[in-house]
Backbone as JSON Lines, residues from 0, in Angstrom:
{"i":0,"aa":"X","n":[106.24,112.47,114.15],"ca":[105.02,112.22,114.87],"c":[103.83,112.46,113.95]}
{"i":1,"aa":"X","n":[102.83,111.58,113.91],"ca":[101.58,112.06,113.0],"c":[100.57,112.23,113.63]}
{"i":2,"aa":"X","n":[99.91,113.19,112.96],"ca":[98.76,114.16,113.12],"c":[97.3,113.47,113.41]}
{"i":3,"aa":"X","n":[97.44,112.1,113.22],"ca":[96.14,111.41,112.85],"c":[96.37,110.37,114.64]}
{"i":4,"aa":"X","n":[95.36,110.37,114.65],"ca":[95.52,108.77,116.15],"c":[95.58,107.66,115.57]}
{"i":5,"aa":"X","n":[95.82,106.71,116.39],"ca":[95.56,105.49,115.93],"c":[94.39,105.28,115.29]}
{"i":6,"aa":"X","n":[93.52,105.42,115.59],"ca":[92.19,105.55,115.65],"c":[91.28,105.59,113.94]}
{"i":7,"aa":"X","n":[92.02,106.57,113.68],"ca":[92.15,107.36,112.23],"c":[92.89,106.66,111.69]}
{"i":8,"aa":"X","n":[93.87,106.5,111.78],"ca":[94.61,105.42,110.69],"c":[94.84,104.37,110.36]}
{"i":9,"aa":"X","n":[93.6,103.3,111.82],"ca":[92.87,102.03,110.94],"c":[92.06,102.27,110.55]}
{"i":10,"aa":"X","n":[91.02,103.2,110.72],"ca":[89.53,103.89,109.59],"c":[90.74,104.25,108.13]}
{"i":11,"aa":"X","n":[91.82,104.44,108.07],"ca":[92.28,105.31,107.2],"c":[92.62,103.94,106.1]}
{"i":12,"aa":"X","n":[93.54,102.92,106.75],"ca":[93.57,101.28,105.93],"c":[92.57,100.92,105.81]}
{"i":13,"aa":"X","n":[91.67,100.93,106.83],"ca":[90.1,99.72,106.73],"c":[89.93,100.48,105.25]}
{"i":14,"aa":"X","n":[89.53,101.59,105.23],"ca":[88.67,102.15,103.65],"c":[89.31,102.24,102.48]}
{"i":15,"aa":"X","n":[90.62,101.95,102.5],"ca":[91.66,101.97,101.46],"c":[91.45,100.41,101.38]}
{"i":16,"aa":"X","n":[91.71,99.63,102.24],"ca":[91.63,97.91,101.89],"c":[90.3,97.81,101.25]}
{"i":17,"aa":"X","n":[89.03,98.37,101.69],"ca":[87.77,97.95,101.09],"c":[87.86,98.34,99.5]}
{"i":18,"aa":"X","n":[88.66,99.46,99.07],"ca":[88.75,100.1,97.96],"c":[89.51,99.18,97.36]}
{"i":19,"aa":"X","n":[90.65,98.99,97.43],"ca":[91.11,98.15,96.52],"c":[90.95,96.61,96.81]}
{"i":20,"aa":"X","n":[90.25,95.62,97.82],"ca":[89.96,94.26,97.37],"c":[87.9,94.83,96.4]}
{"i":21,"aa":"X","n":[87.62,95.82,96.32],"ca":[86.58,96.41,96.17],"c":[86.91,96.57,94.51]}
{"i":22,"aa":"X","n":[87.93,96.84,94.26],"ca":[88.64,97.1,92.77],"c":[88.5,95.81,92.23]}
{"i":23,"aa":"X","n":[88.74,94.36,92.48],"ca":[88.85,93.35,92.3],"c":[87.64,92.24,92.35]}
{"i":24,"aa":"X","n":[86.69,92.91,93.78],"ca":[85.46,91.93,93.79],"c":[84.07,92.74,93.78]}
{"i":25,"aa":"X","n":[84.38,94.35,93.88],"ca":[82.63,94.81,93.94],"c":[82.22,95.34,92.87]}
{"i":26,"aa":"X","n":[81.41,96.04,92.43],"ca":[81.11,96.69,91.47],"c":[81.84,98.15,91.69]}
{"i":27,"aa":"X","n":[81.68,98.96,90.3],"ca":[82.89,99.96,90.18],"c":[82.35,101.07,91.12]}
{"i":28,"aa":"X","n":[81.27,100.96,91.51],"ca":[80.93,102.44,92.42],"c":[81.59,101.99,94.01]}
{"i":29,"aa":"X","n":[81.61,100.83,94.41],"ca":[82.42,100.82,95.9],"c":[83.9,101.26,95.4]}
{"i":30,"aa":"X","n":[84.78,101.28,94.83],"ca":[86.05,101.53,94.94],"c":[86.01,102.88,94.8]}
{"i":31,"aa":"X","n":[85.17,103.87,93.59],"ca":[85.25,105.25,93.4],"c":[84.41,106.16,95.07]}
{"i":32,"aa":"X","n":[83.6,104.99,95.65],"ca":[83.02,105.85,97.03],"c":[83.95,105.99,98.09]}
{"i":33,"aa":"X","n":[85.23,104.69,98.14],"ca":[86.23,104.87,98.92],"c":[87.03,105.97,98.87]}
{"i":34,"aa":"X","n":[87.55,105.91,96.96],"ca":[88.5,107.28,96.49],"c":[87.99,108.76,97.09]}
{"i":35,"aa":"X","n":[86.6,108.98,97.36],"ca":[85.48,110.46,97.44],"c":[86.0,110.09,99.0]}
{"i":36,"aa":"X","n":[85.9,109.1,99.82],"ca":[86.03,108.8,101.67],"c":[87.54,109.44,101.89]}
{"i":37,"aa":"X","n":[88.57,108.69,102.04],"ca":[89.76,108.98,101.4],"c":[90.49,110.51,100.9]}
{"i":38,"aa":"X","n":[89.42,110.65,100.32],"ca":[89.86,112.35,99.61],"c":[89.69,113.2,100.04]}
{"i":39,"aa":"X","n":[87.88,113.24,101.08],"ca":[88.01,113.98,101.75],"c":[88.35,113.99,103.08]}
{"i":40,"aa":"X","n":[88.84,113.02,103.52],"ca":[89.48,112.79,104.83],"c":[90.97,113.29,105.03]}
{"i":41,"aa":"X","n":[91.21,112.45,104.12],"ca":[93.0,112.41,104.14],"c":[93.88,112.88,102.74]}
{"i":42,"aa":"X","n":[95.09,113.33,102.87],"ca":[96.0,113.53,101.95],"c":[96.29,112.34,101.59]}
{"i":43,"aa":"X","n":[95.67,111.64,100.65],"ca":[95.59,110.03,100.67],"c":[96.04,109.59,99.19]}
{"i":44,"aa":"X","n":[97.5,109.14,99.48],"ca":[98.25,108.78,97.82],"c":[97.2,107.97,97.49]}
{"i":45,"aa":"X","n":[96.63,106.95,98.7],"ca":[95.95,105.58,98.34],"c":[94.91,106.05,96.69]}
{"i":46,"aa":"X","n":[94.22,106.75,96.83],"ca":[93.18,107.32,95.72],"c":[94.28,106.9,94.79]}
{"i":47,"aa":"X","n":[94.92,107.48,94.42],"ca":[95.72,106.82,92.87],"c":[95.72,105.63,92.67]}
{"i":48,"aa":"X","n":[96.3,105.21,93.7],"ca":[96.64,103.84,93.8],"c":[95.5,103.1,93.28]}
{"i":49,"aa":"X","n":[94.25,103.4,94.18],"ca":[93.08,102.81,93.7],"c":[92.64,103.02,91.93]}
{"i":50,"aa":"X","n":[92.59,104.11,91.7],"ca":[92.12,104.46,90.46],"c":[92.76,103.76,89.47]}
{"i":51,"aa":"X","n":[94.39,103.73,89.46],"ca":[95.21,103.54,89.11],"c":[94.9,101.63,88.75]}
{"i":52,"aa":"X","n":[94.85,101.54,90.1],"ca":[94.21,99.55,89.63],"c":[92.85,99.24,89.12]}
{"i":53,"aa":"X","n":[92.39,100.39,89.36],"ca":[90.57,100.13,88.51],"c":[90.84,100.68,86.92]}
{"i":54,"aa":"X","n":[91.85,101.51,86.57],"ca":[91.78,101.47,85.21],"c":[92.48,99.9,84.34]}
{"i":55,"aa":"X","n":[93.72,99.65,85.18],"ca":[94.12,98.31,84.66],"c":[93.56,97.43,84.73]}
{"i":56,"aa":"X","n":[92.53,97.0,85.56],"ca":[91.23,96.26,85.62],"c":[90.25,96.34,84.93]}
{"i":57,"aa":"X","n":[89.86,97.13,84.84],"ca":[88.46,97.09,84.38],"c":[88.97,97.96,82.49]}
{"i":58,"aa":"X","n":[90.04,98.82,82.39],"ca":[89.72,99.25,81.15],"c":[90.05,98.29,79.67]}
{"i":59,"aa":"X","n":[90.77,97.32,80.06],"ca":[91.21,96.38,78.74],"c":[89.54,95.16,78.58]}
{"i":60,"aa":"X","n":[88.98,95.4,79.82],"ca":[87.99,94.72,79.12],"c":[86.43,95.36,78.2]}
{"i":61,"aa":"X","n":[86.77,96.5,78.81],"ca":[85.45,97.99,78.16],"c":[86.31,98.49,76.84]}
{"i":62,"aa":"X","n":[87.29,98.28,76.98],"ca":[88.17,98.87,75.47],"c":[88.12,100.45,75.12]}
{"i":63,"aa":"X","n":[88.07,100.63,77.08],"ca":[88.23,102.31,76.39],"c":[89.94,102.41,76.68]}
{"i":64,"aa":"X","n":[90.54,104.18,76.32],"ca":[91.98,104.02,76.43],"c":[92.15,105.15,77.14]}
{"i":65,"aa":"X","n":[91.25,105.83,77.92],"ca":[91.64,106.94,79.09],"c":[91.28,106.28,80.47]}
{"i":66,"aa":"X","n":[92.14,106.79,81.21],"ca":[91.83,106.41,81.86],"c":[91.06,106.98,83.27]}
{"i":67,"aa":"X","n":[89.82,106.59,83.28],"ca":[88.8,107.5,83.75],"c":[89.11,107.39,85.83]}
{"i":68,"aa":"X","n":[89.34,106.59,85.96],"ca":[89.86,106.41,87.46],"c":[90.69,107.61,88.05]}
{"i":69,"aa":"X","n":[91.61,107.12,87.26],"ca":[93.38,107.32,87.77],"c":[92.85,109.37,87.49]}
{"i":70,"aa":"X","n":[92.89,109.58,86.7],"ca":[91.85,110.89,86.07],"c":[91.07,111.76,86.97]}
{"i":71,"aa":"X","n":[90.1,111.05,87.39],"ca":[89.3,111.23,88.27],"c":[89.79,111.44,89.8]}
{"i":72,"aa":"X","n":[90.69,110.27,90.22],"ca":[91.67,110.52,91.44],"c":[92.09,111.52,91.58]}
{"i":73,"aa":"X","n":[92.9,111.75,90.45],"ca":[93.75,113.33,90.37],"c":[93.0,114.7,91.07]}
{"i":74,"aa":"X","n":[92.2,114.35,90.2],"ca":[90.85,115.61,90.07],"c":[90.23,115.82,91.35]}
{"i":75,"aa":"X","n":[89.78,114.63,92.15],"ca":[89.24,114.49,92.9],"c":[90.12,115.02,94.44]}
{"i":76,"aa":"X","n":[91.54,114.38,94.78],"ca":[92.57,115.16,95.22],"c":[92.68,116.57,95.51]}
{"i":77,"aa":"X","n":[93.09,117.17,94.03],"ca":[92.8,118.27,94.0],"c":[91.98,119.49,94.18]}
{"i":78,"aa":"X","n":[90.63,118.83,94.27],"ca":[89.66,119.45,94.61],"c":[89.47,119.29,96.2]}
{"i":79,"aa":"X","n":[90.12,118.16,96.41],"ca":[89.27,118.2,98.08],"c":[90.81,118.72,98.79]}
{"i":80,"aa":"X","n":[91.85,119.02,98.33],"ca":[92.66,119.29,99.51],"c":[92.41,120.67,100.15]}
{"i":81,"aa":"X","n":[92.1,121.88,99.28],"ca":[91.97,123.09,99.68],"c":[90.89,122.85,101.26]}
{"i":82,"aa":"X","n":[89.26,122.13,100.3],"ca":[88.57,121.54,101.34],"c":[89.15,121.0,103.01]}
{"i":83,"aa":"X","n":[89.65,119.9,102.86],"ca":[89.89,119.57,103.6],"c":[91.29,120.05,104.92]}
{"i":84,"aa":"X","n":[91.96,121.11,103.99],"ca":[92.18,122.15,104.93],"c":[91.43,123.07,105.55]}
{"i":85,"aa":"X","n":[90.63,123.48,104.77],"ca":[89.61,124.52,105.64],"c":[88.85,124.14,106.82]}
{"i":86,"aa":"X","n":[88.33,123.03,106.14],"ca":[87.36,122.32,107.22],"c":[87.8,121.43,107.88]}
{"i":87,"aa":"X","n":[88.6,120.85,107.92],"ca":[88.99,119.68,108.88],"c":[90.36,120.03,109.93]}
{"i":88,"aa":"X","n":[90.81,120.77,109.37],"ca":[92.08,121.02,110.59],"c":[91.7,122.37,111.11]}
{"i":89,"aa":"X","n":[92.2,122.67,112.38],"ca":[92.05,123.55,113.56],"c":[93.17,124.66,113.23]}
Protein backbone atom coordinates (compact mmCIF):
# COMPACT_ATOMS: atom_id res chain seq x y z
CA UNK A 1 0.00 0.00 0.00
CA UNK A 2 1.55 3.55 -0.59
CA UNK A 3 1.88 6.34 1.53
CA UNK A 4 1.18 9.00 -1.10
CA UNK A 5 -2.78 9.43 -2.64
CA UNK A 6 -3.53 9.45 -5.85
CA UNK A 7 -3.44 12.83 -5.77
CA UNK A 8 0.36 13.06 -5.04
CA UNK A 9 1.39 10.73 -7.42
CA UNK A 10 0.06 12.49 -10.53
CA UNK A 11 1.71 15.88 -9.05
CA UNK A 12 4.56 13.28 -8.46
CA UNK A 13 4.66 12.12 -12.73
CA UNK A 14 3.25 15.55 -13.89
CA UNK A 15 6.81 17.15 -12.43
CA UNK A 16 9.03 14.30 -13.32
CA UNK A 17 7.42 14.35 -17.07
CA UNK A 18 7.97 18.25 -17.16
CA UNK A 19 11.65 17.45 -16.04
CA UNK A 20 12.58 15.21 -18.40
CA UNK A 21 10.56 16.35 -21.84
CA UNK A 22 12.15 19.77 -20.03
CA UNK A 23 15.72 17.92 -20.43
CA UNK A 24 15.08 17.79 -24.15
CA UNK A 25 13.04 21.08 -24.98
CA UNK A 26 13.58 23.87 -22.10
CA UNK A 27 16.40 25.52 -20.97
CA UNK A 28 18.70 23.79 -18.28
CA UNK A 29 17.17 25.58 -15.20
CA UNK A 30 13.46 23.89 -15.78
CA UNK A 31 14.79 20.32 -15.48
CA UNK A 32 17.31 21.18 -12.35
CA UNK A 33 13.89 23.16 -10.65
CA UNK A 34 11.98 19.85 -11.13
CA UNK A 35 15.14 17.71 -9.61
CA UNK A 36 15.00 20.63 -6.20
CA UNK A 37 10.50 19.83 -6.56
CA UNK A 38 11.02 16.12 -6.58
CA UNK A 39 13.73 16.10 -3.88
CA UNK A 40 12.06 17.79 -1.64
CA UNK A 41 8.85 16.14 -1.93
CA UNK A 42 9.61 12.68 -2.59
CA UNK A 43 12.20 9.82 -2.26
CA UNK A 44 12.37 10.34 -5.96
CA UNK A 45 14.87 7.88 -8.06
CA UNK A 46 13.31 10.18 -10.90
CA UNK A 47 16.16 13.09 -9.92
CA UNK A 48 18.88 10.74 -11.32
CA UNK A 49 17.17 9.80 -13.92
CA UNK A 50 16.75 13.37 -14.83
CA UNK A 51 20.27 14.52 -14.16
CA UNK A 52 21.48 11.52 -15.53
CA UNK A 53 19.75 12.54 -19.16
CA UNK A 54 20.78 16.24 -18.83
CA UNK A 55 24.39 15.22 -18.55
CA UNK A 56 24.13 12.96 -21.80
CA UNK A 57 22.44 15.80 -23.39
CA UNK A 58 23.70 18.64 -22.88
CA UNK A 59 27.49 17.56 -21.80
CA UNK A 60 29.04 16.26 -25.29
CA UNK A 61 28.01 19.47 -26.67
CA UNK A 62 29.73 22.03 -23.74
CA UNK A 63 32.71 19.48 -23.77
CA UNK A 64 32.85 19.32 -20.22
CA UNK A 65 33.53 15.56 -18.69
CA UNK A 66 31.83 15.69 -15.10
CA UNK A 67 29.05 15.33 -14.80
CA UNK A 68 27.38 18.23 -13.12
CA UNK A 69 23.58 16.94 -13.11
CA UNK A 70 23.76 13.39 -12.25
CA UNK A 71 26.34 14.99 -9.30
CA UNK A 72 24.19 17.39 -8.25
CA UNK A 73 21.10 14.84 -8.07
CA UNK A 74 23.06 12.80 -5.76
CA UNK A 75 23.85 15.69 -3.59
CA UNK A 76 20.72 17.13 -3.78
CA UNK A 77 18.90 13.65 -2.57
CA UNK A 78 20.99 13.45 0.05
CA UNK A 79 20.58 16.54 1.45
CA UNK A 80 16.87 16.72 1.28
CA UNK A 81 16.03 13.24 2.63
CA UNK A 82 16.93 13.87 6.34
CA UNK A 83 14.70 17.18 5.44
CA UNK A 84 12.04 15.74 4.18
CA UNK A 85 11.67 13.33 6.97
CA UNK A 86 11.53 15.83 9.51
CA UNK A 87 9.25 18.00 7.94
CA UNK A 88 6.98 16.30 5.86
CA UNK A 89 5.92 13.09 7.55
CA UNK A 90 3.83 12.90 10.83
Amino acid sequence: MSIFSPSEIKARILVASVGTFGAFLAPWWVPLVCMGVLAMRYPAWEVLFIGLLMDLLWLPRLGFEIPFFLIGGIVLLWICAPLRNQFLRP
